[in-house]
C-alpha positions in Angstrom: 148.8 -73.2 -68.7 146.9 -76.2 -67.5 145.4 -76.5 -71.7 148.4 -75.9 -72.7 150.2 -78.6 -70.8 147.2 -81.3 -71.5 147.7 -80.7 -75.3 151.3 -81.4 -75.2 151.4 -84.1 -72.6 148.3 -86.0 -74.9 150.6 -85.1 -78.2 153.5 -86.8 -76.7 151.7 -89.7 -75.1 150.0 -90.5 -78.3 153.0 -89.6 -80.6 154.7 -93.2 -80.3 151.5 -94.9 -81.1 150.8 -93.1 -84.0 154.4 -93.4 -85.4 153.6 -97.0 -85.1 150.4 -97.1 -86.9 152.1 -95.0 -89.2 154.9 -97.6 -89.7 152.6 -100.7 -89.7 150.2 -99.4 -92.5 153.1 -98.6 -94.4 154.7 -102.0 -94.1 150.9 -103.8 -94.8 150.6 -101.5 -98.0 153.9 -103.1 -99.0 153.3 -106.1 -98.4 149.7 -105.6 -100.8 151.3 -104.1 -103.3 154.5 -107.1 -103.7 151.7 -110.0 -103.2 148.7 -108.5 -105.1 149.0 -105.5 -107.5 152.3 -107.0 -108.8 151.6 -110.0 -109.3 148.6 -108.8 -111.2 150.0 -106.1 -113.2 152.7 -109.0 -114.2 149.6 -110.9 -115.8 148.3 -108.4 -117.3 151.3 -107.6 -119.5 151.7 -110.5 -120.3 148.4 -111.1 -121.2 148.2 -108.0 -123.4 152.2 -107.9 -124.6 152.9 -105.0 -123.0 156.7 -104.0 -122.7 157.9 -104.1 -119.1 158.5 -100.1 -119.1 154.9 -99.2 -120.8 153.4 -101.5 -118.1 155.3 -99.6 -115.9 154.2 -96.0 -117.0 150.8 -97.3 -117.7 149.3 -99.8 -115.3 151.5 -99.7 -112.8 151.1 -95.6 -112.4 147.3 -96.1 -112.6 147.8 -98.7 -110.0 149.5 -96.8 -107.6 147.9 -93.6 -108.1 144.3 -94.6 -108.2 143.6 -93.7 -104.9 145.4 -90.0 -105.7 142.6 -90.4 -108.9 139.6 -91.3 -107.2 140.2 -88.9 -103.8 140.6 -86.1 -106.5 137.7 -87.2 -108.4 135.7 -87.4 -105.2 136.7 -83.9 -104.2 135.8 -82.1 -107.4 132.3 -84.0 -107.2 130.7 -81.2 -105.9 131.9 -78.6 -108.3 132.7 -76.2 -105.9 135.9 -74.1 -106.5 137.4 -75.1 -103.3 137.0 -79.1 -104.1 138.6 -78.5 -107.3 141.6 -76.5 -106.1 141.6 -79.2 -102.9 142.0 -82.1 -106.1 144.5 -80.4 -108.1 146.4 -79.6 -105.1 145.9 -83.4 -103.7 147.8 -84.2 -106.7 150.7 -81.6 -107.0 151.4 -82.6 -103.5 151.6 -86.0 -104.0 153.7 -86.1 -107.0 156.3 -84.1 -105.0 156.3 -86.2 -101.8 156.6 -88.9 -104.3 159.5 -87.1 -105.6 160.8 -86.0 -102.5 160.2 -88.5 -99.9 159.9 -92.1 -101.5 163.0 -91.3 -104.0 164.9 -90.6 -100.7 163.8 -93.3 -99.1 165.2 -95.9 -101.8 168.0 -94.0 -102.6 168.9 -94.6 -98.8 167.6 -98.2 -98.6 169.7 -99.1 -101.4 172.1 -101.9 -101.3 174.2 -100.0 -103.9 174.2 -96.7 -105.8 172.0 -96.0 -108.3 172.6 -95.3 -111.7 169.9 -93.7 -113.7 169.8 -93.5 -117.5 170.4 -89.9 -118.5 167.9 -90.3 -121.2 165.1 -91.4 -119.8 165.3 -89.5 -116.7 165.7 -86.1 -118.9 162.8 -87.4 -120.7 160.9 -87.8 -117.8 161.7 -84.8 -116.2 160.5 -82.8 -119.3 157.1 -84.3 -119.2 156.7 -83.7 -116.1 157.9 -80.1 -116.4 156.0 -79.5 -119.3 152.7 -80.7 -117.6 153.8 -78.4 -114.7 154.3 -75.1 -116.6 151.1 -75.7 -118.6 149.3 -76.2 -115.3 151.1 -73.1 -114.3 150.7 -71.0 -117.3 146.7 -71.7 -117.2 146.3 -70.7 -113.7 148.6 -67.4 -114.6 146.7 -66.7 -117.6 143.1 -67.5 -117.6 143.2 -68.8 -114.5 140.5 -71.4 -114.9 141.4 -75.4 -115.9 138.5 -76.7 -118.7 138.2 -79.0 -121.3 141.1 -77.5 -123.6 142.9 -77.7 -120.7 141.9 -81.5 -119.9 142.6 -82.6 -124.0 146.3 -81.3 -123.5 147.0 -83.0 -119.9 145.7 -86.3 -121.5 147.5 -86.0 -125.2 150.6 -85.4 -123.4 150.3 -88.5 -121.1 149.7 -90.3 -124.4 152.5 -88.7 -126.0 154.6 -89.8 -123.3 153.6 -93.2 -123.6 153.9 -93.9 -127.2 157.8 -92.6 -126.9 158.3 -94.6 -124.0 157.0 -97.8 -125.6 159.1 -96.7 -129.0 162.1 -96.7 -127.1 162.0 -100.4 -126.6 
C-alpha cells in the first residue's frame, strides 16, 4: 500500500509541473516557429516564386515535420523490424494527433467559424486516404514496405503537389 501511495502522491506532486513544462515548450515552439521558420519560409518563396499554397504543402510541411522525418529516419537506422514499424508508426500517429488535436485546438481558438473550401479539403482528404489504404493494403498483402512501395508514397506526394500548384 505504502508503493502504491508513493507512486500516486509523486504523480500528483509532479503533475502540475509537468503540465507547465508542457505548456511552456509549447508556447516557446510557437513563438520559433512565428519569428524564425516563417519568416524564412516567406523568403524562400519569394526567392524561388513559389505560390503561397505550394509553399505551404511543400516547405512549410517539410518544416514542420522534419523532426517527425528525422526521428523516423533515426529509428529505422538500425534496420531492425521493430525500428521500422516504431518509424512508420511515429508517423501515423502524428498525422492523426495532427488531425485530431491541433485542428481542435484552432477550431476552438478561433475568433470566428471556419469555412473550409470543399474542394480542396476533398482533395486533401483523398490523398491522404489514398496514401493510407496503400499503406494498408501493403501491410495486408505482402506485408513488407520496399522500394516499390517507397516510388508510389513519393509520386503521390508529387502528384499532389503539381495539382495543388495547378490550381492557382
Amino acid at each position: 500500500f505504502q508503493t502504491i501511495f508513493l507512486h500516486f502522491w509523486r504523480l500528483t506532486h509532479f503533475l502540475p509541473l509537468g503540465i507547465f513544462f508542457l505548456l511552456f515548450t509549447f508556447t516557446c515552439l510557437g513563438v520559433s516557429a512565428d519569428e524564425f521558420l516563417s519568416p524564412a519560409l516567406q523568403q524562400i518563396s519569394k526567392t524561388f516564386r513559389l505560390s503561397e499554397s505550394l509553399a505551404g504543402v511543400t516547405l512549410l510541411a517539410f518544416g514542420a515535420g522534419a523532426p517527425d522525418v528525422f526521428a523516423s529516419l533515426s529509428a529505422s537506422e538500425g534496420a531492425t523490424s521493430e525500428g521500422i514499424h516504431m518509424g512508420i508508426s511515429v508517423l501515423l500517429g502524428a498525422s492523426l494527433f495532427i488531425l485530431a488535436i491541433v485542428s481542435a485546438v484552432v477550431i476552438l481558438f478561433s475568433p470566428t467559424d471556419i469555412k473550409l473550401n470543399s474542394t480542396f479539403f476533398l482533395r486533401d482528404c483523398a490523398f491522404l486516404m489514398t496514401a493510407l489504404c496503400i499503406l494498408l493494403g501493403t501491410m495486408l498483402g505482402p506485408g513488407h514496405l520496399g522500394v516499390p512501395v517507397s516510388i508510389v508514397f513519393i509520386a503521390l506526394y508529387g502528384l499532389y503537389c503539381v495539382i495543388d500548384s495547378s490550381k492557382t
